[in-house]
Phi, psi and omega in degrees: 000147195268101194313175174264059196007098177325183172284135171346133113011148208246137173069001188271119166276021134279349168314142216224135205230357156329121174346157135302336204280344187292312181272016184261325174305347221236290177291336187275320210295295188328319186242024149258330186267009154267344174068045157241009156226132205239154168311117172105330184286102163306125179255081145300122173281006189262335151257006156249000177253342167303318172293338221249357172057024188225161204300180175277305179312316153317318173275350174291303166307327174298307182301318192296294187316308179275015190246330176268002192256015172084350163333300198226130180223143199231114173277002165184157186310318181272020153224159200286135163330114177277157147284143201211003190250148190258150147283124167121325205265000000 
């Protein structure tokens, strides 16, 4: 897995100055609407945040973000984020 890039270089006018939590949220959405996490498929975050080189909080946020966009759904505080979006639906 490719990490997620810290904050910019001071002066790069090319920097992507995006949240970490926006842009692990950005990769997750993609490959659930790719259907390389499937309906039903657990998003634990303490391994999205090991894969993805980034803090558990930046993946809770990242997870949150995609729960409120109907991606992932969560049925209680102690369990892991599901996947829950259908293509189509």
């Amino acid at each position: 897995m490719e990490a997620i890039s810290d904050l910019p270089v001071l002066h790069d006018m090319d920097a992507d100055y995006t949240p970490q939590y926006v842009k692990l949220a950005r990769i997750l959405r993609d490959k659930i609407e790719s259907r390389h996490y499937q309906q039903g498929h657990p998003l634990p975050a303490a391994k999205l945040a090991g894969e993805h080189e980034v803090s558990v909080h930046v993946a809770w946020h990242a997870l949150e973000m995609l729960a409120a966009n109907k991606y992932v759904h969560r049925s209680g505080s102690f369990s892991p984020y599901v996947v829950t979006w259908q293509a189509g639906a």
